[in-house]
C-alpha atoms as a printed R data frame, in Angstrom:
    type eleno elety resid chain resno      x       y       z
1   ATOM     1    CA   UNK     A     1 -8.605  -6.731 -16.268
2   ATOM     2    CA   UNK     A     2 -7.996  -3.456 -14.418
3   ATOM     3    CA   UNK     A     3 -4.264  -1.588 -13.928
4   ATOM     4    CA   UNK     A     4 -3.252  -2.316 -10.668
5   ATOM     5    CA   UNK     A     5 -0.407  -0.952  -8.256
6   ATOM     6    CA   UNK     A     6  2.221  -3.376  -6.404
7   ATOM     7    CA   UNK     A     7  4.526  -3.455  -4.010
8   ATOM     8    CA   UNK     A     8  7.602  -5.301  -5.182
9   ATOM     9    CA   UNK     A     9 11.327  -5.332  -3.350
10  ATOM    10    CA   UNK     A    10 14.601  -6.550  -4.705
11  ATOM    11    CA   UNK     A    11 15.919  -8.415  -1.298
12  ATOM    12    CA   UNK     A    12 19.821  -7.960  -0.578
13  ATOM    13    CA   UNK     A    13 20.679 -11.498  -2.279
14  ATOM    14    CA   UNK     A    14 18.773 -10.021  -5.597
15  ATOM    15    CA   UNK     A    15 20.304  -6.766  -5.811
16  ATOM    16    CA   UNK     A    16 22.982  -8.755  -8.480
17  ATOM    17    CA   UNK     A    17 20.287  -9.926 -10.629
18  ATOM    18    CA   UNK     A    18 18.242  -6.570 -10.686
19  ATOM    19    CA   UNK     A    19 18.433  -5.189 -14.078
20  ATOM    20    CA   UNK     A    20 17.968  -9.071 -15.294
21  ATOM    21    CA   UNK     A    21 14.921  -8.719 -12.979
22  ATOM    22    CA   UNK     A    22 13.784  -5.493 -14.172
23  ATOM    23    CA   UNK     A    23 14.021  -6.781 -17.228
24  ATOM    24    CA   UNK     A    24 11.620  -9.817 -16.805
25  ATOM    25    CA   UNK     A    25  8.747  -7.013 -15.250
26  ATOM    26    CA   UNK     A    26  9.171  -4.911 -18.644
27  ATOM    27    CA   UNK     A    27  8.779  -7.858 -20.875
28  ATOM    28    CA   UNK     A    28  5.376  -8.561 -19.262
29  ATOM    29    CA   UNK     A    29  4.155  -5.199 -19.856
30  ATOM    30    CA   UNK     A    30  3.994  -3.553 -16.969
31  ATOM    31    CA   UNK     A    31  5.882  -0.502 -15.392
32  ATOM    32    CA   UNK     A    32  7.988   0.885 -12.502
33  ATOM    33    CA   UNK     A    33  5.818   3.941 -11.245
34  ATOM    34    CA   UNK     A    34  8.283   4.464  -8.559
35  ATOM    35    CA   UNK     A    35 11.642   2.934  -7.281
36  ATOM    36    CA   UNK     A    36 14.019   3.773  -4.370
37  ATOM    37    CA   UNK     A    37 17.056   2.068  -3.438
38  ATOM    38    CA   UNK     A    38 17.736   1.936   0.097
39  ATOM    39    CA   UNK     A    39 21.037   1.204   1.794
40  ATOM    40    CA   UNK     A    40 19.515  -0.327   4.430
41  ATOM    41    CA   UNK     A    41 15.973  -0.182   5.203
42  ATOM    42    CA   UNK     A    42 14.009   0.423   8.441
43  ATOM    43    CA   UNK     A    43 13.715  -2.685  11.110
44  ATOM    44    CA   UNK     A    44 10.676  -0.990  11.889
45  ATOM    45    CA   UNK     A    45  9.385  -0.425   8.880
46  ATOM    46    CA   UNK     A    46 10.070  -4.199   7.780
47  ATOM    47    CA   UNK     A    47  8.372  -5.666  11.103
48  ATOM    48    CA   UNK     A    48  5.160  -3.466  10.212
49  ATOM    49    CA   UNK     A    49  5.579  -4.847   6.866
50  ATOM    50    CA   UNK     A    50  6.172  -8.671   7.797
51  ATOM    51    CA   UNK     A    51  3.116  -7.932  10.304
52  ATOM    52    CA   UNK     A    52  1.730 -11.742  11.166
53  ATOM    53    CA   UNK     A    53 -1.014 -12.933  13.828
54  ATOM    54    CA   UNK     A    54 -0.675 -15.133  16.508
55  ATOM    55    CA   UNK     A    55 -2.121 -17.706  14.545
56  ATOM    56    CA   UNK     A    56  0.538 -17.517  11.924
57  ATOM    57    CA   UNK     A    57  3.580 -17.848  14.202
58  ATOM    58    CA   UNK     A    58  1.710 -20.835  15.785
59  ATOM    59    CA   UNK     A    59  1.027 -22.349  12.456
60  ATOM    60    CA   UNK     A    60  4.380 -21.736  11.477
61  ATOM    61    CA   UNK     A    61  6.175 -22.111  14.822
62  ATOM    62    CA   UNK     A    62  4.361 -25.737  15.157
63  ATOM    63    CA   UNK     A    63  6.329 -26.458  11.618
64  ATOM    64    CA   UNK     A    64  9.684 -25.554  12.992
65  ATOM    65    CA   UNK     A    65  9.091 -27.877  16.068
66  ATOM    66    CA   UNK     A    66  8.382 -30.623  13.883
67  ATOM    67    CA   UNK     A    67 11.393 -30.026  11.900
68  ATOM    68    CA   UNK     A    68 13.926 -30.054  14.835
69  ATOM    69    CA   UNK     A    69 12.084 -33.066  16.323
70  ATOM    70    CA   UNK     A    70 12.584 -34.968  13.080
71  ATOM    71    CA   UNK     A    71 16.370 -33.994  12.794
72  ATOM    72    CA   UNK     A    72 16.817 -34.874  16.766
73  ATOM    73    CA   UNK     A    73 17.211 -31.509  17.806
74  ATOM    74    CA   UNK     A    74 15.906 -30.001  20.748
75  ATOM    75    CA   UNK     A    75 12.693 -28.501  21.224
76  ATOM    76    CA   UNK     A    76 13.558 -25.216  23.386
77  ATOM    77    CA   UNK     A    77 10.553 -22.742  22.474
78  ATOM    78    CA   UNK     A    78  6.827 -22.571  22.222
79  ATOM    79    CA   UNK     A    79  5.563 -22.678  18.783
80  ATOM    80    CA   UNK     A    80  5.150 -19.029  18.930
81  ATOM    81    CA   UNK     A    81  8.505 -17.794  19.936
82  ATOM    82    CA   UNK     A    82  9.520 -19.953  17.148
83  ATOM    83    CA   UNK     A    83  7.026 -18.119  14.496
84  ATOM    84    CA   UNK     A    84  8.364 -14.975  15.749
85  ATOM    85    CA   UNK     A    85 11.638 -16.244  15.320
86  ATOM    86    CA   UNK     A    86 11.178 -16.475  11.257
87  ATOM    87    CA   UNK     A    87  9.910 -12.919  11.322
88  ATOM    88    CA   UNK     A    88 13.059 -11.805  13.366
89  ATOM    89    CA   UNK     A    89 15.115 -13.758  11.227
90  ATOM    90    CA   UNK     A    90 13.601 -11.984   8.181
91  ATOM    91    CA   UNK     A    91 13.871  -8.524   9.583
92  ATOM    92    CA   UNK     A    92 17.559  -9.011  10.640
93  ATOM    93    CA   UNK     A    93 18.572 -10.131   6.643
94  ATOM    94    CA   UNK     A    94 15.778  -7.414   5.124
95  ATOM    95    CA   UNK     A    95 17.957  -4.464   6.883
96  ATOM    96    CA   UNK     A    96 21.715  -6.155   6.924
97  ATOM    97    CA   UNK     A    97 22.183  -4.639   3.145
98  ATOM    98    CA   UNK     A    98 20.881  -2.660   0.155
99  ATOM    99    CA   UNK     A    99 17.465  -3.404  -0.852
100 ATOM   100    CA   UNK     A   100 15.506  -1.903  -3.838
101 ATOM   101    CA   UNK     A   101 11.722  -0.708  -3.453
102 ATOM   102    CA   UNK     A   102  9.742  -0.697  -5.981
103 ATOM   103    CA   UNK     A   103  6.040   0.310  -7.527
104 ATOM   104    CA   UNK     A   104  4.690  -1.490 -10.291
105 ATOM   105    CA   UNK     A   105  1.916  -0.914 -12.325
106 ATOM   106    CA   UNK     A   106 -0.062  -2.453 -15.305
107 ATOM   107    CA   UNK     A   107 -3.029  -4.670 -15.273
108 ATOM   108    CA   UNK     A   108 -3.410  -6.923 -13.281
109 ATOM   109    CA   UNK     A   109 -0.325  -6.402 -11.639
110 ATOM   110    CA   UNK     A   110 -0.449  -8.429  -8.652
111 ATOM   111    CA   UNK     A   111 -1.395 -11.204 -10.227
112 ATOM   112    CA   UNK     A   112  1.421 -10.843 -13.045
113 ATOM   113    CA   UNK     A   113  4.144 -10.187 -10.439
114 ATOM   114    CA   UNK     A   114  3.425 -13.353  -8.497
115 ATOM   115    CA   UNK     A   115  3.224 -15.579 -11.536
116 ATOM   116    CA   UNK     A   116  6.874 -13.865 -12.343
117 ATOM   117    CA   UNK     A   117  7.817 -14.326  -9.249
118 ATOM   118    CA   UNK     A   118  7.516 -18.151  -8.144
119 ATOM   119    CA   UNK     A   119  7.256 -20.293  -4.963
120 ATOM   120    CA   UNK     A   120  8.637 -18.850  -1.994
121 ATOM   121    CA   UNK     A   121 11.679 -21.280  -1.916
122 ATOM   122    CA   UNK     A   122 13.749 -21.253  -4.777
123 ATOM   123    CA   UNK     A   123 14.408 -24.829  -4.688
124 ATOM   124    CA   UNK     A   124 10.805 -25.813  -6.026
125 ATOM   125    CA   UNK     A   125  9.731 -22.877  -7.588
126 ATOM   126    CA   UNK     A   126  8.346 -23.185 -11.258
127 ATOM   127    CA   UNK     A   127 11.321 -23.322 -13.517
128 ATOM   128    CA   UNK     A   128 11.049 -19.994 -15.784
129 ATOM   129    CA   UNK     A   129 10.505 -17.760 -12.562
130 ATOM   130    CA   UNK     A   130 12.369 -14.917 -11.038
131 ATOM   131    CA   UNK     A   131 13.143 -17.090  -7.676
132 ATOM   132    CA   UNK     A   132 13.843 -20.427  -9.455
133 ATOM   133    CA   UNK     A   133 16.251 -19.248 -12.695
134 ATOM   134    CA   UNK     A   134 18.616 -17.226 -10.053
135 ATOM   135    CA   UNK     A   135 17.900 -18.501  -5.972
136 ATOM   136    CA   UNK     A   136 19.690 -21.213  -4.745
137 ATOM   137    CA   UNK     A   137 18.565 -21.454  -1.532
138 ATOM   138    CA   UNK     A   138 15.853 -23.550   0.242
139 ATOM   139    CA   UNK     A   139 13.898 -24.094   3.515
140 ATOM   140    CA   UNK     A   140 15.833 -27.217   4.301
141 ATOM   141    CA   UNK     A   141 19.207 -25.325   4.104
142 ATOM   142    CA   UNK     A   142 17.570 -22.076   5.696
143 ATOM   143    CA   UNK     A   143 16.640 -24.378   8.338
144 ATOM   144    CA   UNK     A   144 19.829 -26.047   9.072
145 ATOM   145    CA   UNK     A   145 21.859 -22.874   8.984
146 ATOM   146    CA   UNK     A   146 19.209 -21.516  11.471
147 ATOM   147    CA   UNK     A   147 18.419 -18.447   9.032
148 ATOM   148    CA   UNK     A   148 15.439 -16.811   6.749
149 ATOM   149    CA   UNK     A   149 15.546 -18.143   2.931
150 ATOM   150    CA   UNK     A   150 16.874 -15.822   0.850
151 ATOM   151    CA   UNK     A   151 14.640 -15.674  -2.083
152 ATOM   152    CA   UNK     A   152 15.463 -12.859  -3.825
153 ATOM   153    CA   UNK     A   153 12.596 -10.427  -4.181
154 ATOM   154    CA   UNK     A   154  9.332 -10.175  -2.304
155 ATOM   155    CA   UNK     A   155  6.060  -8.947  -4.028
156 ATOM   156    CA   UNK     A   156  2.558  -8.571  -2.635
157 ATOM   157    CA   UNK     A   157 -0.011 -11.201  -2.430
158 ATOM   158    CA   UNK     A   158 -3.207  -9.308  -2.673
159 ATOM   159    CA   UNK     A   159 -4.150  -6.234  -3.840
160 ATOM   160    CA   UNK     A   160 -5.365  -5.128  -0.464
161 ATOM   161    CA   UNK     A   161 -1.920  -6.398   0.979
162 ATOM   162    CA   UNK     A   162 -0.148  -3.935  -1.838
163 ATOM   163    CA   UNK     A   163 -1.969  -1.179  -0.981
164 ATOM   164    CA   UNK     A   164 -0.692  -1.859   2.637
165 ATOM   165    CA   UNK     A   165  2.722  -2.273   1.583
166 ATOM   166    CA   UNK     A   166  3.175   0.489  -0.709
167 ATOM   167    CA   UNK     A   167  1.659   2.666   2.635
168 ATOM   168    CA   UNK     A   168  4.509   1.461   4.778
169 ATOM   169    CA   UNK     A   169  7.012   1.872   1.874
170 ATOM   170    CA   UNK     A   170  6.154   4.879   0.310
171 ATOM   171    CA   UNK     A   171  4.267   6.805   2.471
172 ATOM   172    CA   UNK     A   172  6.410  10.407   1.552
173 ATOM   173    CA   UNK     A   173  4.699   9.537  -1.752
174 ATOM   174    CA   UNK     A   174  1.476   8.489  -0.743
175 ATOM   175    CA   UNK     A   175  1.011  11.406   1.490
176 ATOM   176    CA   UNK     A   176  1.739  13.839  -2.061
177 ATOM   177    CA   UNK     A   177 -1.218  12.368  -3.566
């Protein structure tokens, strides 16, 4: 195993739980090199951050069509004004409130931080994970209340995408190096 850096954020529906969360990192071994909390972060920032293709809003746009057909709703968008939707959705929650930034280091890092971490919706995460012990949200609500899931923290899914992230998010610090 090598030590490894990550880009991890406490979302504005996890800022309650963050010492609890902190806490959870530490007993794994591994370290905050460097944490900021931000009263409310950069839209432009989080869209580079959230950055997606064209084939990922269709993918995910094509999901959201299905959904509102199933539930009788109308279809009123292409698939890809409804992927960009999710992102917009996502940006608009990521900079409504305080949000915690964070570096973390140890070995393998990434791979320790996701396992922490859990599913992406709360619901049907593994139980023992960050997003399952304190979310309560879930796509199906998300969807119904026409909003992103809150899911409590992100963290980075590759080391290549943490090296991205921590670029966007701590460039000041990056640029010191």
């Amino acid at each position: 195993m090598m030590i490894e850096k990550t880009c991890f954020i406490v979302k504005p529906d996890g800022i309650p739980f963050q010492w609890k969360i902190i806490e959870r990192i530490s007993d794994r071994g591994l370290s905050i090199s460097s944490a900021k909390k931000v009263p409310k972060l950069s839209a432009d920032k989080c869209w580079r951050h959230y950055q997606k293709d064209e084939r990922w809003y269709l993918e995910n746009g094509m999901r959201i069509m299905e959904d509102r057909k199933a539930r009788g709703l109308e279809v009123t968008k292409s698939a890809i004004e409804y992927g960009k939707d999710i992102i917009a959705n996502v940006v608009e929650y990521m900079t409504s409130e305080l949000a915690i930034l964070m570096i973390i280091e140890g070995e393998d890092a990434v791979g320790v931080v996701k396992e922490l971490v859990g599913g992406t919706d709360p619901s049907t995460a593994d139980p023992g994970t960050i997003r399952r012990d304190y979310g309560f949200d879930s796509f199906s609500l998300a969807a119904k209340e026409g909003r992103c899931i809150r899911n409590l923290v992100h963290c980075s899914d590759s080391l290549s995408e943490a090296e991205r992230e921590i670029g966007i998010w701590f460039e000041e610090e990056v640029a010191k190096i």
